[in-house]
C-alpha positions in Angstrom: -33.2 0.2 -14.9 -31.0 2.1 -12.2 -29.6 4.2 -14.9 -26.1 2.2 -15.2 -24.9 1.8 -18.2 -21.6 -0.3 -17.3 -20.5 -2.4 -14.6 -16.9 -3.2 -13.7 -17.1 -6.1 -10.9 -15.4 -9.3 -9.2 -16.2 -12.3 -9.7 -14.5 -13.7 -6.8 -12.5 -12.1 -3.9 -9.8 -10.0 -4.8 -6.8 -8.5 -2.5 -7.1 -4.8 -1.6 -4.3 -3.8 -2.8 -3.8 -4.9 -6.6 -8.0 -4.1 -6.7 -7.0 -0.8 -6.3 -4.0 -0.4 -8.3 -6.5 -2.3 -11.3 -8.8 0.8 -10.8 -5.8 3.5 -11.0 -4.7 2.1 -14.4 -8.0 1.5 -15.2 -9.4 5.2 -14.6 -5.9 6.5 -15.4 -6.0 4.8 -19.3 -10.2 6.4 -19.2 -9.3 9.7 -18.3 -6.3 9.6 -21.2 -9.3 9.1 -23.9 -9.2 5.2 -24.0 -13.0 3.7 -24.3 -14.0 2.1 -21.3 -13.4 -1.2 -22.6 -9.8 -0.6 -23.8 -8.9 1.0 -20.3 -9.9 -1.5 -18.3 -8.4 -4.1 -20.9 -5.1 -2.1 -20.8 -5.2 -2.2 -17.4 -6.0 -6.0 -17.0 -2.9 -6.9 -19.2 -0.5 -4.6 -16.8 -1.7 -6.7 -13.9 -1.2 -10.0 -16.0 2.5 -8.8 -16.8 3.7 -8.1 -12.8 1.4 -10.5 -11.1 1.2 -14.3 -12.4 -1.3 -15.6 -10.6 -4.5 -15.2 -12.4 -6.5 -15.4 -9.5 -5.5 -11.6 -8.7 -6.0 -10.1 -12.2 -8.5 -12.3 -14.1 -11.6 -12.1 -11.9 -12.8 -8.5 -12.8 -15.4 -8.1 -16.0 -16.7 -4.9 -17.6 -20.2 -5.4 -18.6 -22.5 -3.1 -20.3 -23.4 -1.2 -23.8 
């Protein structure tokens, strides 16, 4: 109703730090033609590989059409 068509959010707290290197792959695999939704699951897996703990890479969704 806001005019959003996609969300990309936490579901818990997440540090700084990987957040925001999550959003530089994320926008970085976007802007090299990947859909939304294989950017930001591109992304995801990068995190997964050089940080274990899913507590830092596992709580972001993408929702939307």
């Amino acid at each position: 109703m806001a005019g959003v068509n996609k969300l990309l959010l936490s579901l818990w707290e997440v540090p700084d730090t990987e957040t925001a290197e999550l959003m530089q792959l994320f926008y970085s695999n976007f802007f090299k033609g990947d859909s939304y939704y294989s950017a930001f699951r591109k992304a995801q897996l990068t995190l997964k590989a050089k940080y274990k703990d899913p507590t830092i890479w596992a709580g972001f969704v993408l929702v939307g059409e």
